[in-house]
C-alpha positions in Angstrom: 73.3 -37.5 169.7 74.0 -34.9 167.2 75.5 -37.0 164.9 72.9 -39.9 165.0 70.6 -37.3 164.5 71.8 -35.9 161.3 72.7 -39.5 160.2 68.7 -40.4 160.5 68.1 -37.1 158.6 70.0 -37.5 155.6 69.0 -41.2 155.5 65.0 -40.9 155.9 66.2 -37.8 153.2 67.4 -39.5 150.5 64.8 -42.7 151.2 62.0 -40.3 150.8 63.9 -38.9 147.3 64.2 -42.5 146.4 60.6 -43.2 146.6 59.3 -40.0 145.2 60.9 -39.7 142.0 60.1 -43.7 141.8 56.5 -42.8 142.9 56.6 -40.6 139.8 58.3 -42.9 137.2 55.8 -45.9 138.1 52.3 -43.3 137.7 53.9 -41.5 133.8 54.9 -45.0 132.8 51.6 -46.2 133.7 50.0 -42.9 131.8 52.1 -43.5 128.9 51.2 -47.5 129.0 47.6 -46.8 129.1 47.4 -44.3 126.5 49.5 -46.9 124.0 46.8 -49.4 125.0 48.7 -51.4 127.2 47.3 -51.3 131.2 49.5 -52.1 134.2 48.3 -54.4 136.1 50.4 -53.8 138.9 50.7 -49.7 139.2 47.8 -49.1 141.3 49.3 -51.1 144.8 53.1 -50.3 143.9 52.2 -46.4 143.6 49.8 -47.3 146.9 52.4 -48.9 148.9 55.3 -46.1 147.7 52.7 -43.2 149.1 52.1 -45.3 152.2 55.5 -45.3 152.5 56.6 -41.8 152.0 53.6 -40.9 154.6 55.1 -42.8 157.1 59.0 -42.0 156.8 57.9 -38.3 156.0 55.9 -38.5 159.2 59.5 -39.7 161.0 61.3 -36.8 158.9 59.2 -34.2 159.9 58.8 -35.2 163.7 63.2 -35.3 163.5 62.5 -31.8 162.0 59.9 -30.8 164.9 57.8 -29.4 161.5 54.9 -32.4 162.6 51.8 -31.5 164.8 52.9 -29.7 168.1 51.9 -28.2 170.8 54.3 -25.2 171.6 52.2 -22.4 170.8 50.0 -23.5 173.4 53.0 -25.0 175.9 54.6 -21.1 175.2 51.3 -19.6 176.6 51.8 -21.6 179.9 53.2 -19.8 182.7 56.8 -21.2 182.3 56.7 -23.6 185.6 54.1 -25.1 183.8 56.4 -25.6 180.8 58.0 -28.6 181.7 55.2 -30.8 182.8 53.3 -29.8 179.3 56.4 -30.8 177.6 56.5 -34.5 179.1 52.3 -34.7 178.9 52.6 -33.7 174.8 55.8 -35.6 174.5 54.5 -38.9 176.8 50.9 -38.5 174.5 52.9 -38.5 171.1 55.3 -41.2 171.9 52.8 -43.4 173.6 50.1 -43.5 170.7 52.7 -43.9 168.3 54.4 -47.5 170.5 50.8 -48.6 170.2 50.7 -48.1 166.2 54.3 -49.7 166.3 52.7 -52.7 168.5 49.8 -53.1 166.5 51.4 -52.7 163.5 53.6 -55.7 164.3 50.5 -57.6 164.9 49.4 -56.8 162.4 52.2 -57.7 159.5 52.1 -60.9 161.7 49.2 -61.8 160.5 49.9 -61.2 157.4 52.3 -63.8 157.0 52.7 -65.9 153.6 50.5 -63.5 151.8 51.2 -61.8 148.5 50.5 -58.8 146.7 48.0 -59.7 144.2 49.0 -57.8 140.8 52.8 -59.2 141.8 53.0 -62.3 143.5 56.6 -62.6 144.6 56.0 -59.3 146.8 55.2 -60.3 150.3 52.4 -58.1 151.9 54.2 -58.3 155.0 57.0 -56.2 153.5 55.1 -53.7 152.3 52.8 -53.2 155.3 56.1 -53.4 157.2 55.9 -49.6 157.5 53.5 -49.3 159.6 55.5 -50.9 162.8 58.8 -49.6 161.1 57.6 -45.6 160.6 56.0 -45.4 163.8 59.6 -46.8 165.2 61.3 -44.2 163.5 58.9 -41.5 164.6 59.4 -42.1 168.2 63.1 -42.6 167.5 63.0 -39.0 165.8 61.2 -37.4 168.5 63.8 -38.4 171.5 66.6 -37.2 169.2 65.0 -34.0 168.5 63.8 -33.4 172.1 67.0 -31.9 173.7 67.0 -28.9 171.6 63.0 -28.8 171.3 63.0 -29.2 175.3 65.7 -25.9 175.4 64.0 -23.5 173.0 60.7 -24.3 174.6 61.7 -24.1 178.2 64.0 -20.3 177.0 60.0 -19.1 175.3 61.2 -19.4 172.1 58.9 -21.3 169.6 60.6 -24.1 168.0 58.0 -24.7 165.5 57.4 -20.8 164.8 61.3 -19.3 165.1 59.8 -15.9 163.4 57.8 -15.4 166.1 59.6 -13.0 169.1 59.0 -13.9 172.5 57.7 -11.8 175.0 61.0 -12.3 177.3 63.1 -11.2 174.5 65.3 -8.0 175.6 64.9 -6.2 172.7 61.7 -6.4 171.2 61.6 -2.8 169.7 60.1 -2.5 165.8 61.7 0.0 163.7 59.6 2.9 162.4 60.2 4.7 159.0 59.1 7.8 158.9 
């Protein structure tokens, strides 16, 4: 699961490269074209659709990374039987809303079927709202990869999200002094 893990790292990684330094080349070629006189017609939705797109993989990347919205600062102040059941509620929440944004997403590029972008017409909308089903995919995918290890630390008191911070069931907890 490891493996599959890093695998899915390294590739939303270099997608999310990919798309950023494109994101970047399409907006100073469309500065440069406007300030020669010459307007893109087509900059506005391609830079659009490459920062929908980094939002959503970047949401998948960071939830692989357990660095997305979390709850363990508040599942680490529960009294640790209660640990485990706030795990699965958080966990069950997360997942759950984001198989709805998958399902409606997919109704939603269904819908859009046989349209075009506007600016260039041989782009189909439904590929480029394909993200939205696709990220929220990825996102649940990322979570159950990274829940062994976030289920571990949590249950041992140690904050996944937070790793500076020293639990209170840590044996040696004693700060230095300098005189």
């Amino acid at each position: 699961m490891r493996s599959v893990s890093r695998f899915l790292g390294l590739l939303l990684e270099w997608f999310l490269i990919v798309q950023m330094v494109g994101l970047t080349l399409v907006v100073i070629y469309a500065v440069v074209s406007r300030k020669l006189g010459a307007s893109l017609s087509w900059y506005d939705e391609i830079a659009a659709i490459q920062l929908a797109w980094i939002t959503y993989y970047g949401a998948a990347y960071a939830a692989l990374k357990r660095k997305h919205i979390g709850f363990d600062g508040f599942l680490l102040s529960l009294p640790p039987g209660l640990r485990a059941p706030g795990i699965i509620v958080a966990e069950a929440l997360a997942i759950g809303f984001f198989a709805l944004l998958a399902w409606s997403g997919w109704q939603v590029v269904q819908i859009l079927e046989g349209m075009n972008l506007v600016s260039l017409t041989f782009v189909s909308i439904q590929l480029t709202q394909s993200v939205i089903p696709i990220g929220a995919a990825l996102f649940i995918l990322a979570s159950l990869l990274s829940l062994p290890e976030y289920w571990r630390e949590t249950m041992a008191g140690r904050s996944f999200e937070h790793p500076e911070i020293i639990p209170e069931t840590a044996p040696d907890k004693r700060v230095e002094t300098r005189p």
